[in-house]
C-alpha positions as CSV (number, residue, x, y, z in Angstrom):
1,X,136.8,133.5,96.9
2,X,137.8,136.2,99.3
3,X,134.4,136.9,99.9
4,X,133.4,133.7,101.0
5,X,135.9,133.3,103.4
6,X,134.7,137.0,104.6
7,X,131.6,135.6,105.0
8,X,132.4,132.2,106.6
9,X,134.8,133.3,109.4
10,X,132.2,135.4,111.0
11,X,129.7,132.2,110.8
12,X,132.5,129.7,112.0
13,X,132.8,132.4,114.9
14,X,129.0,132.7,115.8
15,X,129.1,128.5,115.3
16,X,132.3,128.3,117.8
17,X,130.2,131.0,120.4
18,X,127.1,128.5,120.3
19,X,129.3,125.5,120.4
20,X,131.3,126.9,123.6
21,X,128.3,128.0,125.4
22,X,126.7,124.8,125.0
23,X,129.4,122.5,125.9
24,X,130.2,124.5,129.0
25,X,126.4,124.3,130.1
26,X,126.8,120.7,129.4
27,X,130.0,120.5,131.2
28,X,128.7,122.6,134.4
29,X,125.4,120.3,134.8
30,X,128.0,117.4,134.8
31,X,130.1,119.0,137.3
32,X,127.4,119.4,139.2
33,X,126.0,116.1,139.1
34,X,129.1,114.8,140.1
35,X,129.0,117.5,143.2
36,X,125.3,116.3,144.6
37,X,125.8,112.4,143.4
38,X,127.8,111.5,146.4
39,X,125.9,113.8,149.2
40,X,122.6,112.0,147.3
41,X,124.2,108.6,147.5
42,X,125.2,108.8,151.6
43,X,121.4,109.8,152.3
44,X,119.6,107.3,150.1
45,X,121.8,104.9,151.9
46,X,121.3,105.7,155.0
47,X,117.5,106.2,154.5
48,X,117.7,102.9,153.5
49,X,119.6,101.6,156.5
50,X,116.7,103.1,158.9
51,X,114.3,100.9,156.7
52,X,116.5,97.9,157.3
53,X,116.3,98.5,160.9
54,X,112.7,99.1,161.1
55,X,111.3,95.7,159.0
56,X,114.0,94.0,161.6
57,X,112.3,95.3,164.3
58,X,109.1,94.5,162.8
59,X,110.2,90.7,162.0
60,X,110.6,90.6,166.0
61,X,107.0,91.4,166.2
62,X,105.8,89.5,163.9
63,X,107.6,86.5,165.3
64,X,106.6,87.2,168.8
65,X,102.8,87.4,167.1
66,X,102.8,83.9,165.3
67,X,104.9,82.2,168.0
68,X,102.5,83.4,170.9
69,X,99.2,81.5,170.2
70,X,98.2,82.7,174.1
71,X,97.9,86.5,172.4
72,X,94.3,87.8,171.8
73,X,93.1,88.7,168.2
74,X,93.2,92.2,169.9
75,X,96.8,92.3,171.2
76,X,98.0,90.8,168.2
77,X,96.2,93.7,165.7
78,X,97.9,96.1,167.8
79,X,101.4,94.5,167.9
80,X,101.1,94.3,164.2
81,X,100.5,98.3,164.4
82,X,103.6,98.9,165.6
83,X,105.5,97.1,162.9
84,X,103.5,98.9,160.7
85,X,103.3,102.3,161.7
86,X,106.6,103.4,161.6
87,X,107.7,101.9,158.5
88,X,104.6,103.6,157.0
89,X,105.6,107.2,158.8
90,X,109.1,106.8,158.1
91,X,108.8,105.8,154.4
92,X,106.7,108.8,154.2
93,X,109.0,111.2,156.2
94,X,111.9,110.1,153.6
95,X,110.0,109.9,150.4
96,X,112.8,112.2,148.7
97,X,115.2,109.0,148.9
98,X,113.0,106.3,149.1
99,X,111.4,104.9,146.7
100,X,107.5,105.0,146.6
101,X,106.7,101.6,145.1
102,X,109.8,99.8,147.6
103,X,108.3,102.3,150.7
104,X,104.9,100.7,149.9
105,X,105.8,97.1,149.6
106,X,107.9,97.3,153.2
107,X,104.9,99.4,154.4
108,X,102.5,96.0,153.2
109,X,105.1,93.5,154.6
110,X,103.6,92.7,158.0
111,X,100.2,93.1,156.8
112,X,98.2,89.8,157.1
113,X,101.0,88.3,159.4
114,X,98.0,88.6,162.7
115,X,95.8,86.6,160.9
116,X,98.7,83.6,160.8
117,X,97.9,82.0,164.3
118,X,94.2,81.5,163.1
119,X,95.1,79.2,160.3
120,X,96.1,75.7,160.7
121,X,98.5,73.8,158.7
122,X,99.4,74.0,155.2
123,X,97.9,77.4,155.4
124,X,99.5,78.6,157.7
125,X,102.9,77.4,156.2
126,X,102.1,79.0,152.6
127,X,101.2,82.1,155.4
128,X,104.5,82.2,156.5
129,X,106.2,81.2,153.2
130,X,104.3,84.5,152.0
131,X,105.6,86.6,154.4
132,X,108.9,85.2,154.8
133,X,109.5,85.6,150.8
134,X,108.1,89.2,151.0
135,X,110.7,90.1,153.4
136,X,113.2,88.5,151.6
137,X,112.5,90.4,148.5
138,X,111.9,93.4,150.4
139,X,115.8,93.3,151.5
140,X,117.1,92.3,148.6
141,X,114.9,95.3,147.1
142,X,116.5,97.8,149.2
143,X,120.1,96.8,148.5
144,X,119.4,96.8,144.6
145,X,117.8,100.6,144.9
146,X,120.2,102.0,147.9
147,X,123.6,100.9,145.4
148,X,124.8,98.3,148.1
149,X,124.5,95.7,146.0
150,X,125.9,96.8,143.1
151,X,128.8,97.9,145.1
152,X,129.3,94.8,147.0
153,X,129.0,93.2,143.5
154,X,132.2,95.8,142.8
155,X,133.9,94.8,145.6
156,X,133.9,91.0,145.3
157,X,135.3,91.6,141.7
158,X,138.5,93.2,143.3
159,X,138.7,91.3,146.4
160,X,137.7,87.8,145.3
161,X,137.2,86.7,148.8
162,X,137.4,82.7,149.4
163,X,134.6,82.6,151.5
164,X,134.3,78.8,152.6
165,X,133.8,77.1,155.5
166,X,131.3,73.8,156.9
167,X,128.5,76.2,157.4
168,X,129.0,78.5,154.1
169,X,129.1,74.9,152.5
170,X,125.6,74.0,154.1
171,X,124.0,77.0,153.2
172,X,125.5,76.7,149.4
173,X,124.1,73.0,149.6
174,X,120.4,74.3,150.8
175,X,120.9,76.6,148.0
176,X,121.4,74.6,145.6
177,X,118.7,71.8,146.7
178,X,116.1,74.5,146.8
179,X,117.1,75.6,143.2
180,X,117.0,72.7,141.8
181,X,115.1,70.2,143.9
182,X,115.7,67.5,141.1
């Protein structure tokens, strides 16, 4: 029996050695994880920010475009560039934080909208509709991937802000109607 407790305290010391190392490996990559996380978060969300800015400047364009029926096909193609471009060259210039499929679809966003003061009627509604709902997704898209929505989820669970007022109760009201237009 003396033997076998020779032999096992050596093992249980190899097993602790192995054990230790790993966890400590385990416990560094956490560490540093929780070093990077924040410095990661702050420039994802400020990548995201820019973006914001850009597809609002772009929205001004493409208002100007469909609300200007005295622009030329050729005016309006270039107006449309300029929304365009830089949300293309600055998705691509933050691609580290950014993410490709979300950089693409904000890229696509104002694509098609030069074509809207050629088409009449319901066309050009379900035109707009289009682009309208794009953009809408496209914001709510980046606050999903940049954290701010989960955040701002966070903080309405530990401020439970009464938010309320005649105008908050129209837009709830429109809300609603459009949800459920029964």
């Amino acid at each position: 029996m003396t033997t076998f407790f020779a032999v096992l305290a050596p093992v249980a010391a190899i097993v602790g050695i192995v054990l230790g190392i790993v966890l400590n490996e385990t416990l560094r990559k956490n560490n540093r994880r929780e070093i990077y996380a924040p410095l990661v978060f702050e420039k994802r969300l400020r990548s995201y920010e820019g973006l914001v800015v850009l597809i609002n400047e772009g929205s001004e364009i493409a208002s100007q475009i469909v609300e200007d029926s005295d622009l030329t096909d050729e005016k309006r193609y270039d107006m449309i560039r300029m929304a365009i471009g830089p949300i293309a060259k600055y998705t691509d210039e933050h691609a580290l934080y950014i993410d490709g499929d979300l950089g693409a679809h904000c890229t696509a966003l104002f694509m098609g909208v030069e074509d809207i003061p050629k088409a009449d009627g319901k066309e050009r509604d379900e035109l707009l509709s289009q682009f309208y709902k794009m953009r809408k997704e496209a914001l709510r898209m980046i606050a999903e991937d940049s954290g701010v929505a989960e955040i701002n989820k966070l903080f309405c669970t530990i401020n439970r802000p009464k938010l309320d007022g005649p105008i908050i109760e129209r837009i709830s009201e429109l809300r609603r109607l459009r949800n459920n237009p029964n």
